[in-house]
N, C-alpha and C positions, 0 to 999 in steps of 0.2 A: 440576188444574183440572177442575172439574165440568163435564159436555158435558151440553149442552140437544141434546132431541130432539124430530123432528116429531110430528105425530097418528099416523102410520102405523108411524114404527119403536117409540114407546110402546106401542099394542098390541100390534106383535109382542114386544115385550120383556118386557111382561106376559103375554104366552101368549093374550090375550083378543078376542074377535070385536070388529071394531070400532063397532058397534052398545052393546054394554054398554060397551063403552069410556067412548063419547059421553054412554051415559046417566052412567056417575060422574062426567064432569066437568060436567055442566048440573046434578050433584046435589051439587058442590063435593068431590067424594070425594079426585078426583085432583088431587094439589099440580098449578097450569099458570099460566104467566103468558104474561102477551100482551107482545107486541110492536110496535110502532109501532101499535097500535089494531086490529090486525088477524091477526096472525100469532100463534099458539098454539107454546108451545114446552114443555117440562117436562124438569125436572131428574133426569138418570141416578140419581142419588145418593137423590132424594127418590123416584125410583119403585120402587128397591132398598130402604130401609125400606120402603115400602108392599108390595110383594110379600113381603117378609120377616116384613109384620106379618099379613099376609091368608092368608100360607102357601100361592099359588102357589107349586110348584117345580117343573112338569114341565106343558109346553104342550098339555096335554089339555084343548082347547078345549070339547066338551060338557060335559064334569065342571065345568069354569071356570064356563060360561055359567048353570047349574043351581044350584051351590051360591055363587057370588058375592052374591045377595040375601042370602042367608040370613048369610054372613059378615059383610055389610057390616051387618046389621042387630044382631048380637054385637058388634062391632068397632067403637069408634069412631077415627076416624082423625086425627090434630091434622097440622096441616103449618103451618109459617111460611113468608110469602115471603121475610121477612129472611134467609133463612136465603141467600139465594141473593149472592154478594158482586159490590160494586163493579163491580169489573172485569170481570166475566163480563156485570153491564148494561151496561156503557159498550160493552165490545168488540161484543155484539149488537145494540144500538142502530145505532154504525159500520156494521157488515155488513149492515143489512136499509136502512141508510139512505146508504149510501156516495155513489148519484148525485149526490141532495139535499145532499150534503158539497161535493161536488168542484165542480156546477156554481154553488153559493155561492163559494167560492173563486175560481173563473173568474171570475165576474159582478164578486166587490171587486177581482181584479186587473184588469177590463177600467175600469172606474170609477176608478179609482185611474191608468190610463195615461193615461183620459182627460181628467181635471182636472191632472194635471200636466204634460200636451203641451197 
């Protein structure tokens, strides 16, 4: 199973300040999907191709910070969202929305005791 990671473990995984971080994903570089409208999360697996295609290998953040324009402007990078399965949306939808689950639940059990007492 693919593990989604935050804004902050992403950078460090890519080796990258999180300044140039921010600018790849406002410039669609870095595969990321949201979650409940709010919440940034990106795929292990997709940011492994992408380090793999960009040739990060060793967290030398100056050297990163420097020659990242320059690659990304050699390099064009494809990413699909599909790529990312079913169950991994369902199971992080659940986890970021769990409250909004459970106090629906309460709310039709409470309705539900109340129209039949």
């Amino acid at each position: 199973m693919d593990k989604l990671l935050t804004f902050s473990e992403s950078a460090a995984f890519l080796g990258i300040d999180d300044d140039v971080f921010q600018n790849l994903i406002e410039e669609n570089k870095i595969p990321h999907y949201k979650i409940a409208g709010k919440f940034i999360r990106f795929s292990q697996q997709e940011l492994k191709k992408y380090k793999d295609t960009i040739g990060i290998n060793k967290p030398d953040r100056e050297s990163n910070r420097r020659d990242l324009a320059e690659i990304e402007k050699i390099r064009e990078i494809e990413y699909k969202r599909e790529n990312l399965s079913t169950a991994i949306k369902i199971s992080e939808f659940i986890k970021f929305n769990d409250f909004y689950i459970i106090s629906l639940l309460i709310i039709i059990a409470l309705i539900f005791y109340i129209v039949k007492f």
